[in-house]
Structure formats: structure tokens, C-alpha cells
C-alpha positions in Angstrom: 133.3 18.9 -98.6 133.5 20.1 -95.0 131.8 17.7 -92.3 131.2 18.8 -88.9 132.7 16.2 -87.7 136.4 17.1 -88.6 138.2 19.3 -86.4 140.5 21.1 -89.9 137.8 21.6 -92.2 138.4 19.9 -96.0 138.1 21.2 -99.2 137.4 18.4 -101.8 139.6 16.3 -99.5 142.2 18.6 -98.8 142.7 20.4 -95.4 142.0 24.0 -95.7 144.8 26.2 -93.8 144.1 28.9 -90.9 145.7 31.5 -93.1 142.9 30.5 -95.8 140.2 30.4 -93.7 141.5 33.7 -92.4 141.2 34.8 -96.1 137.8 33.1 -96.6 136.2 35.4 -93.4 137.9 38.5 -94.8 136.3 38.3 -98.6 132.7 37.3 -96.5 132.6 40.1 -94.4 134.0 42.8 -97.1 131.6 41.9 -99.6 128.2 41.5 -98.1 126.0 42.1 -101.1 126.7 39.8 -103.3 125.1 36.2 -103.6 126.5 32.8 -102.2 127.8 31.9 -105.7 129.3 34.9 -106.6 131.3 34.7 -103.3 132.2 31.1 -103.8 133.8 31.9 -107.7 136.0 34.4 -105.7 137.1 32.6 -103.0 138.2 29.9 -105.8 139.6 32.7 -107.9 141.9 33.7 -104.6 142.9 30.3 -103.4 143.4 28.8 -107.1 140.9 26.1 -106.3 139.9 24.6 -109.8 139.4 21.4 -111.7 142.5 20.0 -113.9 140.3 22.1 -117.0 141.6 25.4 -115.3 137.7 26.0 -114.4 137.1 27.1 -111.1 135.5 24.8 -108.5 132.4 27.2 -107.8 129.5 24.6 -107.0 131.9 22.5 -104.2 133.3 25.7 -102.7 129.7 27.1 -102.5 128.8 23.5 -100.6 131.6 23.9 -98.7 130.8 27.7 -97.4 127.8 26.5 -96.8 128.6 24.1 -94.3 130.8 26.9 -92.2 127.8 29.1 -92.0 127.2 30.6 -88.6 130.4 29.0 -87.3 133.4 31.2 -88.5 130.9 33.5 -91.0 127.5 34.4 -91.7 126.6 33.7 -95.3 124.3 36.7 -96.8 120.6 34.9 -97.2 120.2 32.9 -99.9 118.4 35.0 -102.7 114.9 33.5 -104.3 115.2 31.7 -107.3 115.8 28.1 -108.3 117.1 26.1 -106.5 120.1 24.4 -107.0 119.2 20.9 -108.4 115.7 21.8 -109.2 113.5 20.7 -111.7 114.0 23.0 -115.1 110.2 23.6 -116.4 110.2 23.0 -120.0 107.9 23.3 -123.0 105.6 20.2 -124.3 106.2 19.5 -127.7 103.1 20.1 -129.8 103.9 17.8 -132.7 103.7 14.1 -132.1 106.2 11.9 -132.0 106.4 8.7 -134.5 106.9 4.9 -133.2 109.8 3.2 -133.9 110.1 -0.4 -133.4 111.9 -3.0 -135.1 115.4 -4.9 -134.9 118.1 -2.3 -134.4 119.2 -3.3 -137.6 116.5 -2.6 -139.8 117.8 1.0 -138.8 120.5 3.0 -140.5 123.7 3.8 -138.5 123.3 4.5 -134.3 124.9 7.6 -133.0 126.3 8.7 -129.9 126.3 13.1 -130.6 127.5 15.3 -128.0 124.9 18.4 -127.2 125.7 21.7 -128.2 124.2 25.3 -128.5 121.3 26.5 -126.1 119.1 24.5 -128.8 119.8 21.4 -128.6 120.3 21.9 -124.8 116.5 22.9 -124.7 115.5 19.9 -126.4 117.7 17.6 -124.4 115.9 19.3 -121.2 112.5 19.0 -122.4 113.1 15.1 -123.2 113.9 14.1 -120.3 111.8 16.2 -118.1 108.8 14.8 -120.1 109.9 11.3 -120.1 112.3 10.0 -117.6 111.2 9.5 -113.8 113.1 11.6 -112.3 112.7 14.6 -114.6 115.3 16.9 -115.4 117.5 18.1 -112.7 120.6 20.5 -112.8 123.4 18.1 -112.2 126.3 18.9 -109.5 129.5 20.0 -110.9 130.8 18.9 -114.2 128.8 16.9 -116.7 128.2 16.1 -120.5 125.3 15.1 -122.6 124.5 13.1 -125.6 121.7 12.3 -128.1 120.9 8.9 -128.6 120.3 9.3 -132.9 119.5 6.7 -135.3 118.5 6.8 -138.8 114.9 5.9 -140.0 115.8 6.9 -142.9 116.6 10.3 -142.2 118.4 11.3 -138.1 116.1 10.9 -135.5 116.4 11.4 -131.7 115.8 8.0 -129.9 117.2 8.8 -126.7 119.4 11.3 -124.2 122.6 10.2 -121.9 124.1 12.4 -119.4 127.2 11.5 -117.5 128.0 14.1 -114.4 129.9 13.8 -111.5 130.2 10.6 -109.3 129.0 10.4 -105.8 131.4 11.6 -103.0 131.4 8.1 -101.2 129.0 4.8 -102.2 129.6 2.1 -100.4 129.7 -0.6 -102.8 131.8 1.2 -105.1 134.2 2.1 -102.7 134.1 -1.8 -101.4 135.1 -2.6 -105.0 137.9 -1.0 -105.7 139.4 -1.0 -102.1 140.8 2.3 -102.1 141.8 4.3 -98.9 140.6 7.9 -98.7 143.7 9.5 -99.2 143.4 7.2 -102.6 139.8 8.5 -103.3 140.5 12.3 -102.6 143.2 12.2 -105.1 141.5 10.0 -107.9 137.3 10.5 -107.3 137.9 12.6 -110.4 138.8 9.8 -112.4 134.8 8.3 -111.8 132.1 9.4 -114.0 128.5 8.6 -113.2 125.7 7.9 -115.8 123.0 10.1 -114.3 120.7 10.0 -116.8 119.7 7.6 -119.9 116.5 7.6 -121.3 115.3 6.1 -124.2 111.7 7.7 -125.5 108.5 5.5 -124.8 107.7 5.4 -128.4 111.0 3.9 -129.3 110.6 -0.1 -129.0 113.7 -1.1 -130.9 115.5 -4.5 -129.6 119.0 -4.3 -128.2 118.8 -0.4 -128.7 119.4 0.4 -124.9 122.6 -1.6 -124.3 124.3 -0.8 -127.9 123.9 2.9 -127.2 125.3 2.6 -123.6 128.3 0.9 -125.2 128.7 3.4 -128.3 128.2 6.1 -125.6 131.5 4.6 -123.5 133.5 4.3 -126.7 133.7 8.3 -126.8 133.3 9.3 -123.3 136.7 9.2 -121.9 138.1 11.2 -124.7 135.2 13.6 -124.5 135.3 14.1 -120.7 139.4 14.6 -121.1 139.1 17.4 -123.7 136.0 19.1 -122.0 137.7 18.8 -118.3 141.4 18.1 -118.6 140.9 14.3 -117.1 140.7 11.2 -118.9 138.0 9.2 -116.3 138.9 5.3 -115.8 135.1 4.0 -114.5 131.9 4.8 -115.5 129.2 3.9 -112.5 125.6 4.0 -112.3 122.7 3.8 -109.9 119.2 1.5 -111.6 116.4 1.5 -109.0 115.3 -1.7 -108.5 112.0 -1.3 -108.0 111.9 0.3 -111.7 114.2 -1.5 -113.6 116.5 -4.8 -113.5 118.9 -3.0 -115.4 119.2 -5.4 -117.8 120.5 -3.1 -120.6 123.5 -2.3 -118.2 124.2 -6.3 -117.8 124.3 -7.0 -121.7 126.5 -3.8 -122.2 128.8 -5.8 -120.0 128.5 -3.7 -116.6 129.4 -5.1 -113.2 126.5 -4.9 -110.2 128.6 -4.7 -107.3 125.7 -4.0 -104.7 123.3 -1.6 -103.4 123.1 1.8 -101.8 121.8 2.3 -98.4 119.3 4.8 -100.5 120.0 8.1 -98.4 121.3 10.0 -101.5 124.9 12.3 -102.0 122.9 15.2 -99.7 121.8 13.5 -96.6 124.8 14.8 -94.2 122.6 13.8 -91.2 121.6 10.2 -92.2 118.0 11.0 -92.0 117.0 9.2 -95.2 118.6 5.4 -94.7 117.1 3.1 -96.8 114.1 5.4 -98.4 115.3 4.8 -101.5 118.2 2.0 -102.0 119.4 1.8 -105.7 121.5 -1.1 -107.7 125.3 -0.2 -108.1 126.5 -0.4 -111.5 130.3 -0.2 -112.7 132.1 -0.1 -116.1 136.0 0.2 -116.4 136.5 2.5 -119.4 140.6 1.4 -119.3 142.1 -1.7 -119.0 143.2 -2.2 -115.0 141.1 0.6 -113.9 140.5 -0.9 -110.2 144.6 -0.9 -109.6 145.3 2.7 -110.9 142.2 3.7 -108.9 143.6 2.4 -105.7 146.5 4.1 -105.9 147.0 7.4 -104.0 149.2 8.3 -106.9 147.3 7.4 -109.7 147.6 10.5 -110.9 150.3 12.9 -112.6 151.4 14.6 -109.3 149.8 18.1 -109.2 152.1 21.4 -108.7 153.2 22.1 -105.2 151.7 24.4 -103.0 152.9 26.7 -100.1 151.5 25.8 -96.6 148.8 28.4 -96.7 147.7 26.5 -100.4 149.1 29.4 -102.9 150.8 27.9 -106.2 155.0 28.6 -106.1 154.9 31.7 -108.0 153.8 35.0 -105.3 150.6 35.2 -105.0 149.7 38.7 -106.3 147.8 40.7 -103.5 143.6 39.8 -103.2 142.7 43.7 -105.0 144.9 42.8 -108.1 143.8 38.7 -108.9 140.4 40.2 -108.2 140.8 43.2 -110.9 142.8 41.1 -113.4 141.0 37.4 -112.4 138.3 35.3 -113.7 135.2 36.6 -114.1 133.6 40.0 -114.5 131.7 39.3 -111.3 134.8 39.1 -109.5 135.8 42.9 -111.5 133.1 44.4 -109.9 133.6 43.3 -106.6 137.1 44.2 -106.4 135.7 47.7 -107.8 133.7 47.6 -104.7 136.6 46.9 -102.7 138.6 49.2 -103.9 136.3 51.8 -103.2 138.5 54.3 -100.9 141.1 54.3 -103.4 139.1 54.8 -106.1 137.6 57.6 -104.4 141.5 59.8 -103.9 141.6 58.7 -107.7 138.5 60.2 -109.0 137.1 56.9 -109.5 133.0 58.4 -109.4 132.8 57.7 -105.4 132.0 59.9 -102.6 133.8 63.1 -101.9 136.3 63.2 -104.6 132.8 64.2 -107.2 131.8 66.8 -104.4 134.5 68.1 -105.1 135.2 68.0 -108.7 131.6 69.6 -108.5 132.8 72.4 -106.5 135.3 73.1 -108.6 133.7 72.9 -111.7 130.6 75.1 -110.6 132.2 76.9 -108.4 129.2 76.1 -106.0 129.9 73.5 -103.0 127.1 70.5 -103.1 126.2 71.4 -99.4 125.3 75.1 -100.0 122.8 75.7 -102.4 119.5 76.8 -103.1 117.6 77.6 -105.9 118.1 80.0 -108.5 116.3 83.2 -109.6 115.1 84.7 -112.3 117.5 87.4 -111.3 120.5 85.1 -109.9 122.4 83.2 -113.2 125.0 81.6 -112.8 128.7 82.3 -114.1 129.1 81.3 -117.9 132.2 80.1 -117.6 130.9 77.0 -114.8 129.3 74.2 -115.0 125.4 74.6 -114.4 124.5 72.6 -111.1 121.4 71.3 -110.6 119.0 69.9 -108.1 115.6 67.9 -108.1 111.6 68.5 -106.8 109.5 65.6 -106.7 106.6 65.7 -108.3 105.7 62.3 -107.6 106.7 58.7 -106.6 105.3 55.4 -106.7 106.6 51.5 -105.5 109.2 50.0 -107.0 109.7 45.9 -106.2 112.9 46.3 -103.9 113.9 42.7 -106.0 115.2 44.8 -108.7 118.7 45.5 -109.0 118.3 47.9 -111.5 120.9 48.6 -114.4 118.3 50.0 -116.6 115.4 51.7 -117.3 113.8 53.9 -120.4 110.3 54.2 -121.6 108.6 52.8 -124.4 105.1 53.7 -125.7 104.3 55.3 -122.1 105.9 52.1 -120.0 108.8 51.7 -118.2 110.8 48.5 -119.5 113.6 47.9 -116.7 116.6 45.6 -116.4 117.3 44.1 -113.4 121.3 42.4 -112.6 123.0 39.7 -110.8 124.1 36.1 -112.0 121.4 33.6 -111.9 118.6 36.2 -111.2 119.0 38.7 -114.1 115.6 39.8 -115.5 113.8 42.0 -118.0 110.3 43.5 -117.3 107.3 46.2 -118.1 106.1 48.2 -115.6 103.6 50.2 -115.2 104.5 54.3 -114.1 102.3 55.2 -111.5 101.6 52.4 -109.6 104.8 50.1 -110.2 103.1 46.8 -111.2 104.6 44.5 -113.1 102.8 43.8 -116.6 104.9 41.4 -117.6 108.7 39.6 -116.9 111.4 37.6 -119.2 114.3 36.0 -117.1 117.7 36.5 -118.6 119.6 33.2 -119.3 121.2 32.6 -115.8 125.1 32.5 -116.7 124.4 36.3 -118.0 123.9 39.7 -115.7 121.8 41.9 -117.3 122.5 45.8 -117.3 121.6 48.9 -119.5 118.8 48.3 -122.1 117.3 50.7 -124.8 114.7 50.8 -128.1 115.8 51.6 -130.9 113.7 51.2 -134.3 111.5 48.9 -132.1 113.5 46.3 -131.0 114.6 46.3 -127.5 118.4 45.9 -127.2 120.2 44.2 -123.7 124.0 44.3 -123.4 125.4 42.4 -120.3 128.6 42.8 -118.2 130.6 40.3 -120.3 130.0 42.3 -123.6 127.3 39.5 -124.7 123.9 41.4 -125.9 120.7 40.1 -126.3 117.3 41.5 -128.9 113.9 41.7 -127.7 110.6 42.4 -128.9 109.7 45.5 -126.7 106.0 44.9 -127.2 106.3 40.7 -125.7 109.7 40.6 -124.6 110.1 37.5 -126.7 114.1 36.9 -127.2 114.6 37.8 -131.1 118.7 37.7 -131.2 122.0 38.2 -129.8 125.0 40.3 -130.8 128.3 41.1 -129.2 130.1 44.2 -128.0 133.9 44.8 -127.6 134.3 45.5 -123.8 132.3 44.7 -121.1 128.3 46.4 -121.1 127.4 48.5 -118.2 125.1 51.7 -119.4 123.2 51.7 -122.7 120.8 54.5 -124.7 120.4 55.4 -128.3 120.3 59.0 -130.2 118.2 57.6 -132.8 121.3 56.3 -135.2 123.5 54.5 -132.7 123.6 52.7 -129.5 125.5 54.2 -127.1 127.3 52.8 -124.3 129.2 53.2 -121.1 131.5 50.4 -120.1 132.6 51.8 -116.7 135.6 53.8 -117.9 135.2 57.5 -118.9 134.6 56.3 -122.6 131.0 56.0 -124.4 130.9 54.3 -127.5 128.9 54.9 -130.7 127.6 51.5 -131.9 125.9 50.8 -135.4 123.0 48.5 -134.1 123.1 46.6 -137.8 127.0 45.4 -137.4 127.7 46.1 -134.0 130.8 47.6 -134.4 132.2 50.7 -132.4 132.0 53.7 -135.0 133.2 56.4 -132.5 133.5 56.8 -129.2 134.4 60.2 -126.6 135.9 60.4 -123.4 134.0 62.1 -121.0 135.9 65.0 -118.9 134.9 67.7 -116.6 137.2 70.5 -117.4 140.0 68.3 -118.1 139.4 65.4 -115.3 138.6 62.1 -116.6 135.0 60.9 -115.1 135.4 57.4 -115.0 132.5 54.7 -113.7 129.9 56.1 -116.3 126.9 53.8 -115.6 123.1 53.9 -116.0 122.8 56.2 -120.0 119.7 57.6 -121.1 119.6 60.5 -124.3 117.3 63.4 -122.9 117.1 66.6 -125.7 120.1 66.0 -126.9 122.4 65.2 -124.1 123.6 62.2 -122.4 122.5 61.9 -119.0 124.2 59.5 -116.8 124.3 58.0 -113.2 127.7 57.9 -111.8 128.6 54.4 -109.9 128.1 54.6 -106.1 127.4 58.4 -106.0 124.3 60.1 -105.9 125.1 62.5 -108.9 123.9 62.0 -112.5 126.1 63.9 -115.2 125.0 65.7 -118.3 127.2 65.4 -121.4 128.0 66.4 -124.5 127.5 63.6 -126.9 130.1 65.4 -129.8 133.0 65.8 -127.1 132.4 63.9 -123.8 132.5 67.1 -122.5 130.4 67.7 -118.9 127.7 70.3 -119.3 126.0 69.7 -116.0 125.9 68.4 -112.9 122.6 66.8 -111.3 123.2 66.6 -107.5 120.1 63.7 -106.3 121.4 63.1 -102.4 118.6 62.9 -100.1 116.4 61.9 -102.8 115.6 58.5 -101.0 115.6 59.1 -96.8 118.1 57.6 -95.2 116.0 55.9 -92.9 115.0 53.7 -96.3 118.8 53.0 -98.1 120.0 49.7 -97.4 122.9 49.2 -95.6 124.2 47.3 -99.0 126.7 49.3 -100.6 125.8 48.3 -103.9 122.3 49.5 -103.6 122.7 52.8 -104.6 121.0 55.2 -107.2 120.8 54.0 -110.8 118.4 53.8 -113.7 117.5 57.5 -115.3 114.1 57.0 -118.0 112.8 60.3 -120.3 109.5 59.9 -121.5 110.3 62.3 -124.5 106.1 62.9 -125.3 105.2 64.0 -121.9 108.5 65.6 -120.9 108.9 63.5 -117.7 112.0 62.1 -115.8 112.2 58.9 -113.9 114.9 57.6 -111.6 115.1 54.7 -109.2 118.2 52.7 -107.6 119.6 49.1 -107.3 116.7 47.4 -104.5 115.3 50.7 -103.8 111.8 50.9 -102.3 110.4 53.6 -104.8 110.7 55.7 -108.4 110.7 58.9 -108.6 109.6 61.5 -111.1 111.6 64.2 -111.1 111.6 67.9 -111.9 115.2 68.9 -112.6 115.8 73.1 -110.8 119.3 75.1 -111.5 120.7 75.7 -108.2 122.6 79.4 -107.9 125.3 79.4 -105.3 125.0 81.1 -101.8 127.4 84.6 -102.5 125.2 85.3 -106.0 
């Protein structure tokens, strides 16, 4: 990571280049709405900085911004949430847990089983948050987990092991092996530290501790090789001595090589010396472990790099490995960067729709009024429209909202981002929040809809999720081809937008795309289609980073109106943001009302839609 004590700033030991640094302002400053990790996955995506798995180094590049702040950028704020390395709150078991104790023989086989599926993650969570000291805490960078299992008769859970990522320097670890740092830059990966065993307080079998650790070591190496791409040569641990002797460790056959000076792996500033010095365990998990270790080419050599750190092969320019790249994060901001061009392309932005507007209505957006009784317009355009407010009320500017629709006379909206998403009832009229679900953090929430009263989610990576609408209690998941932007429902299918000018037909019992139309204004494809709601018959939607909403035909795709919102929040209240612009369209279909709010807007409004005539008729 960087210290501020180097004059060339490092990057997991390697010295970062002016020309990247140069690159690392440029994707700071251009994308200024997006969170700290978000910004971190693309600067890895753009440099190529990832672990020998191919998985990008997000969590150290996010440390390593971090420690730049205010001196060649300014990081956007950190957004509320949990922390990094915070405790996880968990759920008490309510049934009680039966006391083992005997030899470990009297038991059936031990096992040593990897944890898999949100499930069993849970579980493993709630363990050890109820029963180790420390609690549960998410771990930095890579890491791997196991149940301790025995048999008694049947499998039972004795105990959870976690093995994560060693510490950047300890002492006594370093004294051990004797490497240089060049040597521990290149082979640090090659460590693995236990970070968490526990055994459960109503487990009192003899020898239990020290058979699992070695069982556990057995497997690890081969585990952490498939799961990361390298095969680690020493296991190390930290036992507090105050706690524990760590005599478990000594009978698995562990060396003690010393103590820590007990500041921990994030005191930069040496506040913390000797609050909390802990015991120094190692294990080699190869035969001459502390020779390969030492040497600065332990390692198969890794592919050589170009002085500003690209691999061999060019480098495609930052717009394409952001539209073709990792993540669909990283999609939408190059999306956002692209912006201009997308505009001269009829991409949904700016004045490109004023003037597809024009010339499908044949009136210009900035010369209206209302129309008549006696002033139709031509049959042959498209019917413009504008808005009267009948009334507003606050909306929690938290909320980047990517959908809204009504249910049983309250709002249910979706609100976006990685690590933040969220899914809430609110009440119309006064805004308050009845109630809140967060979205599982690796997921970014977007359009939502109820249909035969369940409560459907689809995100931006195509994964779905099933509520109840009534508790917002998670009931399923499901899957959709493409990635999930708007969604709505005509009372047979789900319908969604995916940013393109398609919308797709989906059978909500097999998920499946039955149909799908691609929506054009006389001809011109209308591409970023976002925010969908179904309103007598039609499709209304918000189109990305504009402030029109488009009516469509849901047998054809074709355009049948235009719904021209600007002004509809002052100027004096938009953020500066880019990305908080207008989005999130609800019809309340038994009191005929209309709803629409924005991406951290202050406010909803309820609408009155008003045909607008042009100036000559």
C-alpha cells in the first residue's frame, strides 16, 4: 500500500508510474458520483491490477486511493453504511445447542468442509459472532472458510476456521524467514493467516482443536490454489496471550517465533504500540517453505509490463475496457463517460431527444403551451405532453432510485448502488419510511414491480430477487438473460428494459423471454429505456439522463408520446451529480394518480399529465 513516507507511491509493492497516476486523477475527476469502491474496481480494471485468480485487486487499490486523498485527488465522501471490517449483526439461534464431550474417538469421522451458498455463509457468521471474542469481522482481501464437522452419530457442526490474507509486515515472521522486501512484495501471497478458529463452548472433546487445525492444513493449499490461482507455502497465526497459550497450535506442530508489538495491520501512525501484543504462530504447508520464501524469485515470473504498467498486448483506449471490462459497474460508468457521444448518437442524452421530439411532434420542447379545446394537434405527430403539480411531498435524498410503483395505496421503491442497494415502503404524502429490506451488498438493485402479489427485483447483472410486498421478507431468486435496468408488469408478463431500445416480455413462472419489441420513434431507435411502469395500457418510461419520459406501444415498441418533465425540480435543488437525474414513474391505477421522483432528489411529485399544442396552431 502507499505510505507517506515514499517519494513514488507503491501499489502492493510495486511503484506506480506518473503516466498511471496521471490515469488514476483522470478516472477520479471524470467520475465524481460514484463510491470509493466502485472507483477503485475501475482503476484495477484500467491498470490490469489483479490477483494470480484473474480477480481484480479492489479492496488494496481502494486502501491505496485512500492514502492519496487530498494530495493528488479528492476522493468523493465516503457513503454511510458499514464499514469496512465491521461487525456483521447476525441472528441468535433459538434452538439449543447439545453438549458434546468425550475422546475424539468415541466420535465418527472429523471433517474439514469448505462453506458454500449464502446459507451456510449465514450460519458460519452467526457462529462466530456469537461465540468467538472477537466476533465476526469482514476479512481484508481474499479468504476461505470451513466447518469444523464431526459425527455424533449423524454431522454435526463443532467448529469454524477461516484463513484470509496475511499481514503486510510482522515482525517476527519476517525475522523468521529473513526475506528482503523486494523478496516479500513478490511472495507475501504465498502466506496465508488463520484468522479465525473457533470451536463452540459446548464442544468439550479432547484433542479436537489440534486434529482439526491439522486436517484443515491438509486441504488448504489445494483449496486456496484453485479458489485464487496460488498454492500458499506458510500458514501463520496470531493467539493472544492473555486468552490463550495456544496450546492446540503447539500439538498441531506449529512454530512460535515471537510476538507482535500489538498495533494491528491498520495503525499507519504507530499510535497503538503495545495495546494489544499477540503470540506469532507459523506452519510450513511445503517442505522448505522458508528458502522458496526468501527468494525474490520464488515465484513463476509474471508477464512483462510496459513502463507505464500496461500488459504487452495495446492497451485498448479507457472508453472501450470500460464498455467491454469487468463489471457492470464499470458499464455504466463508461456510459456516463461517454455521454457526448452518446448524445450525436441518439443515445437518450440531452439535445439529440429535443430534437428527435421536434421532429416527431413537430413542436420544439422550448415553445409550448397548453392546448385547447379548440387547438388539436396534427394526427399524423406524436402528442407532446407537459406536467401540473398537483402536489409534492419529501423524498430521503439517500435514495438512488431505480424504481418505484404502488401497491395497495404505498409506494414500494428500489434504491441502487453496490453495497448500499435497498428496498422500502413509503408512505405518499408525507414520504416516511414504513419499513426497509437491504439488498445483499455484491447486488445493485434497480426496477421492481408486483405481480400476482409477489414483489419481483431484477438487478444490473441480470440476477433477480422475490419479495413478499406486504413484509418485504426475501421469498426467491430467479435470473434474467441481459443485464436488469427498468421493470413493470401488464398483468401476464414482466416486462423489462435493459438499457437498449428492447423491452422484453418475461413469463414470471420460467423466466424466460417470450417476446420482446424494439422501441422506435418514427423509425429512430430510442435506446437507454430505463425506469418502466404500465399506465392504461401503455408503457411509460424515463429515459436515462434526460428529463423526458416516453409513452409506448407495448404490441410494436412504437412511441405514442412524448412527456417533456424539465423544470420539474428547480435548478437551484439538482445536484451537481450527473447521475442524479429524474427516474422512477408509479400509477396508482384506483385513484388515477402519477408519481415521479429522481436518483437523490429532494422530493416526489404527483403529477397531472396536459397535451401541449404548438405555438403556430
Amino acid at each position: 500500500m502507499h505510505s507517506a513516507h515514499e517519494k513514488t507511491p507503491r501499489f502492493c509493492g510495486e511503484p506506480v508510474t506518473a503516466r498511471q497516476l496521471e490515469l488514476i486523477r483522470g478516472v477520479v475527476n471524470d467520475c465524481p458520483g460514484i463510491s470509493r469502491t466502485e472507483l477503485a474496481g475501475t482503476v484495477c480494471e484500467l491498470l490490469d491490477w489483479r490477483r494470480p485468480s484473474g480477480r481484480l485487486k479492489t479492496a488494496e487499490c481502494r486502501a491505496f486511493l485512500e492514502g492519496l486523498d487530498g494530495t493528488l485527488f479528492q476522493l468523493p465522501p465516503t457513503r454511510p453504511g458499514r464499514p469496512r471490517g465491521s461487525r456483521t449483526s447476525t441472528c441468535a439461534s433459538e434452538t439449543g445447542d447439545p453438549v458434546l464431550s468425550g475422546p475424539l474417538h468415541a466420535f465418527g469421522p472429523l471433517e474439514i468442509v469448505p462453506v458454500a451458498g449464502k446459507k451456510e455463509q449465514a450460519l458460519w457468521r452467526s457462529l462466530v459472532e456469537r461465540h468467538h471474542y472477537l466476533g465476526h469481522k469482514v476479512p481484508f482481501g481474499a479468504h476461505i472458510r470451513y466447518f469444523v464437522r464431526l459425527h455424533a452419530p449423524s454431522p454435526v457442526i463443532v467448529g469454524c476456521l477461516q484463513f484470509s490474507s496475511p499481514a503486510w509486515r510482522m515482525e517476527a515472521r519476517d525475522r523468521h524467514i529473513g526475506w528482503n522486501d523486494v523478496a516479500r512484495r513478490e511472495n507475501l501471497q504465498r502466506v496465508v493467516c488463520n484468522s479465525r478458529f473457533l470451536v463452540l463452548p459446548t464442544v468439550q472433546v479432547k484433542n479436537l482443536a489440534s486434529a482439526a487445525l491439522s486436517l484443515a492444513l491438509r486441504r488448504l493449499a489445494a483449496d486456496w490454489e484453485e479458489r485464487f490461482g496460488v498454492r500458499p507455502l506458510l500458514a501463520e497465526t496470531l493467539v493472544d496471550g492473555r486468552r490463550y497459550a495456544g496450546t492446540c497450535y503447539k500439538a498441531a506442530n506449529w512454530i512460535e517465533v515471537g510476538c507482535t508489538t500489538g498495533r494491528g495491520r491498520n495503525d499507519r501512525d504507530h499510535a497503538r504500540h503495545g495495546e494489544s501484543p499477540k503470540k506469532v504462530f507459523l506452519f510450513p504447508l511445503v517442505k522448505g517453505a522458508v528458502p522458496l520464501l526468501r527468494q525474490a524469485k520464488g515465484q513463476a515470473p509474471l508477464p512483462e509490463r510496459h513502463p507505464d504498467g500496461a500488459m504487452p498486448s495495446a492497451a485498448p483506449p479507457i472508453r472501450k475496457r470500460c464498455e467491454h471490462g469487468r463489471s457492470d459497474m464499470v458499464k455504466k460508468i463508461a456510459r456516463r463517460l461517454l455521454a457526448t457521444a452518446a448524445m450525436a448518437a441518439l443515445f437518450g442524452c440531452g439535445a439529440s431527444v429535443d430534437s428527435l421530439v421536434h421532429q416527431s411532434t413537430g413542436i420544439h420542447p422550448q415553445q409550448v403551451r397548453h392546448s385547447r379545446s379548440d387547438a388539436a394537434p396534427v394526427p399524423t405527430q406524436i402528442p407532446l405532453y407537459t406536467y401540473q403539480v398537483v402536489k409534492s411531498w419529501p423524498h430521503y435524498n439517500w435514495s438512488f432510485t431505480e424504481g418505484l410503483t404502488f401497491q395497495d395505496g404505498v409506494l414500494l421503491e428500489s434504491s441502487g448502488l453496490y453495497e448500499r442497494s435497498a428496498i422500502m415502503k413509503v408512505w405518499p404524502g408525507s414520504g416516511q419510511v414504513l419499513s426497509s429490506e437491504g439488498v445483499p451488498r455484491d447486488y445493485f438493485a434497480e426496477g421492481i414491480t408486483v405481480l400476482r402479489d409477489r414483489l419481483y427485483m431484477v438487478t444490473l447483472s441480470g440476477a433477480g430477487i422475490i419479495y413478499d410486498h406486504k413484509t418485504l421478507r426475501q421469498q426467491g431468486e430467479f435470473s434474467v438473460d441481459g443485464e436488469g435496468w427498468g421493470l413493470t408488469n401488464d398483468g401476464k408478463h414482466l416486462i423489462m428494459s435493459d438499457g437498449s431500445n428492447c423491452i422484453k416480455f418475461i413469463n414470471p413462472d420460467t423466466f424466460q423471454t417470450e417476446r420482446s419489441v424494439e422501441v422506435t420513434c418514427n423509425g429512430t431507435p430510442l435506446r437507454n429505456l430505463n425506469a418502466l411502469q404500465y399506465v392504461k395500457g401503455e408503457i411509460y418510461a424515463n429515459i436515462w439522463k434526460t428529463d423526458y419520459i416516453v409513452r409506448i406501444n407495448p404490441a410494436n415498441g412504437a412511441v405514442v408520446g412524448w412527456v417533456n418533465l424539465k423544470g420539474l425540480l428547480p435548478s437551484n435543488e439538482r445536484s451537481r451529480d450527473p447521475d442524479h437525474v429524474l427516474n422512477g414513474i408509479a400509477y396508482d391505477e384506483k385513484s388515477d394518480r402519477l408519481v415521479v421522483t429522481g436518483k437523490m432528489w429532494p422530493s416526489y411529485f404527483e403529477i397531472r399529465l396536459e397535451q401541449v399544442a404548438s405555438v403556430e396552431s
